[in-house]
Backbone atoms as SQL, in Angstrom:
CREATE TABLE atoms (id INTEGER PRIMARY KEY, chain TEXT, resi INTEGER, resn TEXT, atom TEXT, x REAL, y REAL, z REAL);
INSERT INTO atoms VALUES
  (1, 'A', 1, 'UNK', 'N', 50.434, 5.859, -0.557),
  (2, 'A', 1, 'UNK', 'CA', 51.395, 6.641, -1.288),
  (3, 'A', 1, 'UNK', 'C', 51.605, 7.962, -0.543),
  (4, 'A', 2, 'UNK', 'N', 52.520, 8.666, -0.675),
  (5, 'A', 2, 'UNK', 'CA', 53.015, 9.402, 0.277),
  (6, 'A', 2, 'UNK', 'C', 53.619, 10.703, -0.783),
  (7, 'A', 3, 'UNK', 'N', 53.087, 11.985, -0.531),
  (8, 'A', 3, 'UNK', 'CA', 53.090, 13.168, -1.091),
  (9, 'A', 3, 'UNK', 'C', 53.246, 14.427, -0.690),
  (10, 'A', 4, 'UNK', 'N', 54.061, 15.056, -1.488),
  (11, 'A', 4, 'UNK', 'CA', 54.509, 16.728, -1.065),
  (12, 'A', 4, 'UNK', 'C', 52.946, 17.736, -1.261),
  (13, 'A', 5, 'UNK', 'N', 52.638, 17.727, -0.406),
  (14, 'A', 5, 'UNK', 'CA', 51.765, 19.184, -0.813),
  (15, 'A', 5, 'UNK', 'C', 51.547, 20.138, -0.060),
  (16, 'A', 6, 'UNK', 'N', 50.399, 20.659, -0.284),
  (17, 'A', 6, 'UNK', 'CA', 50.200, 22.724, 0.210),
  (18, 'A', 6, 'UNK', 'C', 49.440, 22.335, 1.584),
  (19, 'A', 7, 'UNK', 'N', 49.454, 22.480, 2.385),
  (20, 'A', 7, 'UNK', 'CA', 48.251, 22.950, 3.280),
  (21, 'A', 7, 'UNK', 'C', 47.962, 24.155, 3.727),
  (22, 'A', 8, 'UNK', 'N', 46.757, 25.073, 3.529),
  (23, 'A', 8, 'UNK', 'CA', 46.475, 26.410, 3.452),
  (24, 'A', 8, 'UNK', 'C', 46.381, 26.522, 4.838),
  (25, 'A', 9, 'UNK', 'N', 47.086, 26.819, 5.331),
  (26, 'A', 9, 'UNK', 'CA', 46.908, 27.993, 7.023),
  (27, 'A', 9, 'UNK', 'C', 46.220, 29.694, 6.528),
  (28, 'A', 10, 'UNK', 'N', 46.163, 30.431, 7.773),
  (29, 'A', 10, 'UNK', 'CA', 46.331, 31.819, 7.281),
  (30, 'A', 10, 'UNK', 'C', 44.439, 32.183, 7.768),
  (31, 'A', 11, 'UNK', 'N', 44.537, 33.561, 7.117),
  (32, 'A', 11, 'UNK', 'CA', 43.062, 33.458, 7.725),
  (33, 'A', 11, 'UNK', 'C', 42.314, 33.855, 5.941),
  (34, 'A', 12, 'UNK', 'N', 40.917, 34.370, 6.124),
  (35, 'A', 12, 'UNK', 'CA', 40.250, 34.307, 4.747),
  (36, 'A', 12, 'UNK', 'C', 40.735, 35.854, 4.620),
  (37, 'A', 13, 'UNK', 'N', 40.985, 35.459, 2.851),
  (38, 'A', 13, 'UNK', 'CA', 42.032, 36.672, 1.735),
  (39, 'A', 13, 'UNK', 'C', 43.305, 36.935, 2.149),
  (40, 'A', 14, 'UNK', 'N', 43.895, 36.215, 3.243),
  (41, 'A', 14, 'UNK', 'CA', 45.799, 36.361, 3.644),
  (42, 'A', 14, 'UNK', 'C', 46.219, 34.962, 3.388),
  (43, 'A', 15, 'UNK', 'N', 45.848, 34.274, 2.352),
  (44, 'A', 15, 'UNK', 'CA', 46.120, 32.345, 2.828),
  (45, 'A', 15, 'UNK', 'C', 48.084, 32.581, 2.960),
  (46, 'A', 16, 'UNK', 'N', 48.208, 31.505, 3.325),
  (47, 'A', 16, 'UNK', 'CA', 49.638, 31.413, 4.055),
  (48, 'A', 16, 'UNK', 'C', 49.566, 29.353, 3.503),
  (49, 'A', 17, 'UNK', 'N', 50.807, 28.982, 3.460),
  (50, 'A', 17, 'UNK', 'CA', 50.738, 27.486, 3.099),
  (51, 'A', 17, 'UNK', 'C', 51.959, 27.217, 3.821),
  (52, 'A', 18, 'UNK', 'N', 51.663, 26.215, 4.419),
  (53, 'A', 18, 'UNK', 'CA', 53.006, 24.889, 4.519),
  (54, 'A', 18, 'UNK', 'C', 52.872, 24.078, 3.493),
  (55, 'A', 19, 'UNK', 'N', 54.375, 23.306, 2.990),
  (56, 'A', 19, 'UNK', 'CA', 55.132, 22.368, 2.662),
  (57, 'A', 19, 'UNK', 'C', 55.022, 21.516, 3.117),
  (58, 'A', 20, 'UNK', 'N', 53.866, 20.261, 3.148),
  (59, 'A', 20, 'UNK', 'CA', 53.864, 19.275, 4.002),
  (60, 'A', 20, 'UNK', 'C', 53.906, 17.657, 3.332),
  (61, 'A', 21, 'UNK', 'N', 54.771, 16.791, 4.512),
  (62, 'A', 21, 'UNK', 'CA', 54.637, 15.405, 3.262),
  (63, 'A', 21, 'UNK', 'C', 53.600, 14.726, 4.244),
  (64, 'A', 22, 'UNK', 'N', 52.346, 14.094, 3.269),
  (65, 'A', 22, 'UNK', 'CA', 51.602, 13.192, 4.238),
  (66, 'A', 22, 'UNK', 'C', 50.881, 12.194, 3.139),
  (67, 'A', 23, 'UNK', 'N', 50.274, 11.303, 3.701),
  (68, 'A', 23, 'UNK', 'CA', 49.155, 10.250, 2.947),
  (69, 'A', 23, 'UNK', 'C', 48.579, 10.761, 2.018),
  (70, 'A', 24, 'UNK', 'N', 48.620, 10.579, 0.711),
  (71, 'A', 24, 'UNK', 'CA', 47.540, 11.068, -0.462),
  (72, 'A', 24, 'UNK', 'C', 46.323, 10.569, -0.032),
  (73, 'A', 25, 'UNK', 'N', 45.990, 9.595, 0.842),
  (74, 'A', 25, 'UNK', 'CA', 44.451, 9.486, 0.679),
  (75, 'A', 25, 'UNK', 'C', 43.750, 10.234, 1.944),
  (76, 'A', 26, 'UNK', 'N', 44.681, 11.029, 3.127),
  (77, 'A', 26, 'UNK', 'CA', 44.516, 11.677, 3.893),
  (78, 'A', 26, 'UNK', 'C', 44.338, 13.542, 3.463),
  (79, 'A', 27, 'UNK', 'N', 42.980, 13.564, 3.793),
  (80, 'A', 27, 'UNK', 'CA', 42.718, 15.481, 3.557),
  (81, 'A', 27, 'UNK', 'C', 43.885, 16.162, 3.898),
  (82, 'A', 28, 'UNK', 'N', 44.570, 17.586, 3.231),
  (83, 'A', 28, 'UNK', 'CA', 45.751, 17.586, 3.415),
  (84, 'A', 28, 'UNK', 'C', 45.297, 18.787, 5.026),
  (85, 'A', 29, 'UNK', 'N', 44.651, 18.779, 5.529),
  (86, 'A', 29, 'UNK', 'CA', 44.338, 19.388, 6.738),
  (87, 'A', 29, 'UNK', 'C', 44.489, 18.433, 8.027),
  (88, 'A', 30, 'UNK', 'N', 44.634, 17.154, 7.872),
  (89, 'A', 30, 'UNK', 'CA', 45.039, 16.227, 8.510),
  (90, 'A', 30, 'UNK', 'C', 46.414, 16.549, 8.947),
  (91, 'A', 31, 'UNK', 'N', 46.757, 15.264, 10.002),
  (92, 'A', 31, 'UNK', 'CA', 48.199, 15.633, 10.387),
  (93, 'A', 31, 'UNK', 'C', 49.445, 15.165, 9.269),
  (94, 'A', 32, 'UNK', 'N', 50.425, 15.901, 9.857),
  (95, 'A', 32, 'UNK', 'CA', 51.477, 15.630, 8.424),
  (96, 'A', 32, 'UNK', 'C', 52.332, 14.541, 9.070),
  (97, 'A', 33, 'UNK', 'N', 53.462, 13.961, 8.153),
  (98, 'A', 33, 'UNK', 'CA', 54.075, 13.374, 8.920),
  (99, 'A', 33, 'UNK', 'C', 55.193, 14.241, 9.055),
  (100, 'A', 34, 'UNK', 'N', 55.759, 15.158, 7.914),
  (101, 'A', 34, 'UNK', 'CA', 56.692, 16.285, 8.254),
  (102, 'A', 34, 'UNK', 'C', 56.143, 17.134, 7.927),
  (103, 'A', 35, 'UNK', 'N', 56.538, 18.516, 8.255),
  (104, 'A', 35, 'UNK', 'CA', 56.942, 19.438, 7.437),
  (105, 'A', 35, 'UNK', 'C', 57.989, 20.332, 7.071),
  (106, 'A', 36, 'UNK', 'N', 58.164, 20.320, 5.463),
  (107, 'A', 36, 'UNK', 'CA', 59.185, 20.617, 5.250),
  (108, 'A', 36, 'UNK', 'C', 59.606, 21.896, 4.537),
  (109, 'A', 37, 'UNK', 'N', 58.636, 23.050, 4.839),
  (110, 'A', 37, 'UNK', 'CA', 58.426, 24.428, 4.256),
  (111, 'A', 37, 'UNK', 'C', 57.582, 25.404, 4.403),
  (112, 'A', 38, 'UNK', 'N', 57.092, 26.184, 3.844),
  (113, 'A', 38, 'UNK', 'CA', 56.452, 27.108, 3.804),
  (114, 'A', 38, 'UNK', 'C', 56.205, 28.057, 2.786),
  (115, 'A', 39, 'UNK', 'N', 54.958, 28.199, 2.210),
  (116, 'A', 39, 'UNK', 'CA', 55.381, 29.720, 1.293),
  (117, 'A', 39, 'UNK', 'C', 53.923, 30.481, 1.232),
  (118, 'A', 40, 'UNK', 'N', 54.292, 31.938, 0.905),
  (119, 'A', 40, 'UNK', 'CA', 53.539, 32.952, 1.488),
  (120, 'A', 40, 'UNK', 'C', 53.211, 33.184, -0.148),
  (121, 'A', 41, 'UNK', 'N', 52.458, 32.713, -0.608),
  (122, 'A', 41, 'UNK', 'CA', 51.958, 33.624, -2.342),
  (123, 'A', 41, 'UNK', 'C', 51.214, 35.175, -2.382),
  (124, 'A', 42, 'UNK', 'N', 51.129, 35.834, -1.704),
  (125, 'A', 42, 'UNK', 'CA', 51.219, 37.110, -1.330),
  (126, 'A', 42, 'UNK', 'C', 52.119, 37.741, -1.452),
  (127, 'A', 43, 'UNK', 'N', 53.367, 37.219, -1.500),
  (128, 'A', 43, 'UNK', 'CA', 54.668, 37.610, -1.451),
  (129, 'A', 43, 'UNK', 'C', 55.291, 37.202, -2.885),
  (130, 'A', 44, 'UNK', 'N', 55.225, 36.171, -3.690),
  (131, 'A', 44, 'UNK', 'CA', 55.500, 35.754, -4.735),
  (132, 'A', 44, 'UNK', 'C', 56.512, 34.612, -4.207),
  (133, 'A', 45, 'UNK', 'N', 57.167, 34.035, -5.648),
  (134, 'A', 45, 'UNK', 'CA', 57.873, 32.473, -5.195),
  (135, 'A', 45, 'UNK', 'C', 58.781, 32.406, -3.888),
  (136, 'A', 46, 'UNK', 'N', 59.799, 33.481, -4.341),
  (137, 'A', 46, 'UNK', 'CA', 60.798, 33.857, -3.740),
  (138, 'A', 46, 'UNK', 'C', 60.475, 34.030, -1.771),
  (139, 'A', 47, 'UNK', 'N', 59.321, 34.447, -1.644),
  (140, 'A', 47, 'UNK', 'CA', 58.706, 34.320, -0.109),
  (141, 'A', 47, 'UNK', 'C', 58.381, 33.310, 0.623),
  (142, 'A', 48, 'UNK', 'N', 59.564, 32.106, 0.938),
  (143, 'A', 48, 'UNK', 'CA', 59.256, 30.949, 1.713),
  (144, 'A', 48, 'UNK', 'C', 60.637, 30.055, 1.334),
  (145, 'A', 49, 'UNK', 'N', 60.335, 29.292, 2.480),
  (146, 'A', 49, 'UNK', 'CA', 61.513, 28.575, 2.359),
  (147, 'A', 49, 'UNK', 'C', 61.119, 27.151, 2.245),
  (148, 'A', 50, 'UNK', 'N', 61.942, 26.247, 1.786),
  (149, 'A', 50, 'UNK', 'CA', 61.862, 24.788, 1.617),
  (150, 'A', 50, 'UNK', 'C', 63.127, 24.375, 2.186),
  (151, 'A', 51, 'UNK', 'N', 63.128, 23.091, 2.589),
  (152, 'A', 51, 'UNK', 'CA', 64.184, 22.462, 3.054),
  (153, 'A', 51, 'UNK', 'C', 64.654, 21.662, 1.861),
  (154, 'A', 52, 'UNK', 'N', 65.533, 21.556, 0.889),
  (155, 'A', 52, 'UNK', 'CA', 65.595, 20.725, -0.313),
  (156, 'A', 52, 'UNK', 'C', 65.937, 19.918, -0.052),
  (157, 'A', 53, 'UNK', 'N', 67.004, 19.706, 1.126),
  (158, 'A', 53, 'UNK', 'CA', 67.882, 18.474, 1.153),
  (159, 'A', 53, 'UNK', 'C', 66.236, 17.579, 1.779),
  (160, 'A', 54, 'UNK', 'N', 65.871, 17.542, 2.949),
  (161, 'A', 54, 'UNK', 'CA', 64.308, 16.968, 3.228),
  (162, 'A', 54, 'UNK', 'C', 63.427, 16.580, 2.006),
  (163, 'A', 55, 'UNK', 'N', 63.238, 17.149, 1.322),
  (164, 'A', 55, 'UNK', 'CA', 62.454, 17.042, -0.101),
  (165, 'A', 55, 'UNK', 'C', 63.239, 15.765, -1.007),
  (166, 'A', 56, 'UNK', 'N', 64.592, 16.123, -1.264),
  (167, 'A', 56, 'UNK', 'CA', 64.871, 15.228, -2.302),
  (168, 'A', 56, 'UNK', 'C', 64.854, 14.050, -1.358),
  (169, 'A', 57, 'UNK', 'N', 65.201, 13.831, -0.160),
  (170, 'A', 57, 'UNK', 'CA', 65.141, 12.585, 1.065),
  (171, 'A', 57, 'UNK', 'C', 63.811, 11.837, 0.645),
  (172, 'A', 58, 'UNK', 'N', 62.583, 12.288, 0.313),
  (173, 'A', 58, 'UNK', 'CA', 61.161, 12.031, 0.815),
  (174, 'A', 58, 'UNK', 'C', 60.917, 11.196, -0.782),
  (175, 'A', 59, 'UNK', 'N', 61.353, 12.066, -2.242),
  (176, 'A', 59, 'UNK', 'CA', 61.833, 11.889, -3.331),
  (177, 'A', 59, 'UNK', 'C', 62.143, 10.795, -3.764),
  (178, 'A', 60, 'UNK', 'N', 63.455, 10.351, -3.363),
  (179, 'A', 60, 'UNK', 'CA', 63.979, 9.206, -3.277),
  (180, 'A', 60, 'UNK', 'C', 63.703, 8.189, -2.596),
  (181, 'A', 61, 'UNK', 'N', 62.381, 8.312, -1.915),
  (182, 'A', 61, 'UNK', 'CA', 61.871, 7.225, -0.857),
  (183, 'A', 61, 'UNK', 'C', 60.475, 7.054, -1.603),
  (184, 'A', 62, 'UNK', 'N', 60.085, 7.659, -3.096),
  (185, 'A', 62, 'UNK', 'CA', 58.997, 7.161, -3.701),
  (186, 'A', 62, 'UNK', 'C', 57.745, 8.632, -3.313),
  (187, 'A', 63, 'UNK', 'N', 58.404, 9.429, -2.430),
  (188, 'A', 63, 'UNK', 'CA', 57.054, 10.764, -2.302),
  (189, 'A', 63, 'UNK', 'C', 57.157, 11.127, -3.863),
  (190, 'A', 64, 'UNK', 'N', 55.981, 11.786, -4.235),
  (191, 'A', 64, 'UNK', 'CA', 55.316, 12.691, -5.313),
  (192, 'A', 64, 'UNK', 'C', 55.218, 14.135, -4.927),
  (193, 'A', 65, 'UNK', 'N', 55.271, 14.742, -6.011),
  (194, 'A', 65, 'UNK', 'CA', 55.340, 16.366, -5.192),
  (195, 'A', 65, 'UNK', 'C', 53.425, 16.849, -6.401),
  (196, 'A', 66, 'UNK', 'N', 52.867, 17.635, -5.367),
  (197, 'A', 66, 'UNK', 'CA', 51.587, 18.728, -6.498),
  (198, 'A', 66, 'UNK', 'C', 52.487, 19.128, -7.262),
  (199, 'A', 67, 'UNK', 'N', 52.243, 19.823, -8.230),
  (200, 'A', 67, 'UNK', 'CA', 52.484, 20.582, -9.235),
  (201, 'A', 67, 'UNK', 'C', 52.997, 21.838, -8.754),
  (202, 'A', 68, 'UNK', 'N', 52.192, 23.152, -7.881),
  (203, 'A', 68, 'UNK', 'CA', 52.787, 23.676, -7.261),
  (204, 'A', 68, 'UNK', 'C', 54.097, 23.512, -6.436),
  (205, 'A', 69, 'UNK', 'N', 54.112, 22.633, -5.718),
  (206, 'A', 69, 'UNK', 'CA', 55.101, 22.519, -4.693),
  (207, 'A', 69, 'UNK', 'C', 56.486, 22.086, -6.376),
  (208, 'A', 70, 'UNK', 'N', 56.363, 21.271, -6.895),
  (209, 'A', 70, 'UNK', 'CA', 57.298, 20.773, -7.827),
  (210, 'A', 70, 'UNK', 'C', 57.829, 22.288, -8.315),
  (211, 'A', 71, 'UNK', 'N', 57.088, 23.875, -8.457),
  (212, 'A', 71, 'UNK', 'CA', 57.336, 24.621, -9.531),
  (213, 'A', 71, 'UNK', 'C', 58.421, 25.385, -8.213),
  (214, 'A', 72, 'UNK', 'N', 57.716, 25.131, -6.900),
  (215, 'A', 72, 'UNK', 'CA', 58.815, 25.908, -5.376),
  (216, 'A', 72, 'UNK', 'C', 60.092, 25.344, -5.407),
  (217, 'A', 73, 'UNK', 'N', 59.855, 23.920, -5.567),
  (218, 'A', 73, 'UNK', 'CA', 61.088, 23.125, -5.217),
  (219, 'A', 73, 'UNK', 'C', 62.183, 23.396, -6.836),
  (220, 'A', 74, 'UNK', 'N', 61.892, 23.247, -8.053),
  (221, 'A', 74, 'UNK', 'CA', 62.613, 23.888, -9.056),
  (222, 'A', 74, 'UNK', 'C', 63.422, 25.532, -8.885),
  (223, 'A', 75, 'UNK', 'N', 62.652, 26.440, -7.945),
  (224, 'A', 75, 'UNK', 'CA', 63.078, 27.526, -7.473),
  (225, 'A', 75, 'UNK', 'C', 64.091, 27.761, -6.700),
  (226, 'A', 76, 'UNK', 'N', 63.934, 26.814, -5.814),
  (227, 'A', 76, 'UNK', 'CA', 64.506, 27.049, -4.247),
  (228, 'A', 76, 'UNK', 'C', 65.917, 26.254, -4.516),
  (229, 'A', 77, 'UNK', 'N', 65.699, 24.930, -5.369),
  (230, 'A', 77, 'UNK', 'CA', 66.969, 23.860, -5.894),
  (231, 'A', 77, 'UNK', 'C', 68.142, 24.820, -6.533),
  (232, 'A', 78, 'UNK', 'N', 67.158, 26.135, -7.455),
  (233, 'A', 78, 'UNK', 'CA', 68.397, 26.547, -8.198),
  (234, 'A', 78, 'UNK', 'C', 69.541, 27.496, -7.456),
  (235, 'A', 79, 'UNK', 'N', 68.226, 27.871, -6.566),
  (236, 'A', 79, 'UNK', 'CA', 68.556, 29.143, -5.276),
  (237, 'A', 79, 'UNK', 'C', 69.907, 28.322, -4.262),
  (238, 'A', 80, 'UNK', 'N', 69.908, 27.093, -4.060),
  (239, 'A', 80, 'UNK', 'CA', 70.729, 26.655, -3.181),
  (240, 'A', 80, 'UNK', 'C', 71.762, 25.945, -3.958),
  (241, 'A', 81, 'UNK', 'N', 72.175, 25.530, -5.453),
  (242, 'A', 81, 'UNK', 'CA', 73.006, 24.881, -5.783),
  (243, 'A', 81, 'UNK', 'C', 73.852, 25.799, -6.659);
């Protein structure tokens, strides 16, 4: 199964995340097969970008999004339509 989630970059107390789609049964520190974002929570929602059109693509092909990433992508959807 194949899923939207966070992977924490950044160093310790600055975390930084990509938007990445990869294997749910793969650690999300593993390789991705895309990525399709970024966001800085230091900054709040509004600090990062997503690719939506990529997202709803991955969507419609059966990906799952975390919970987080689902609350970015509700943000960013309203931001671009």
């Amino acid at each position: 199964m194949v899923k939207i989630r966070l992977r924490r970059m950044g160093t310790r107390n600055r975390p930084f995340y990509r938007v990445v789609v990869s294997e749910s049964k793969k650690v999300p520190t593993s390789s991705a097969i895309e990525e399709v974002g970024f966001y800085d929570p230091t900054q709040g929602v509004a600090a990062g970008k997503l690719d939506v059109e990529r997202v709803r693509y991955w969507l419609d092909n059966g990906a799952l999004m975390s919970p987080t990433v689902k609350r970015l992508y509700r943000h960013h959807a309203k931001s671009v339509a």
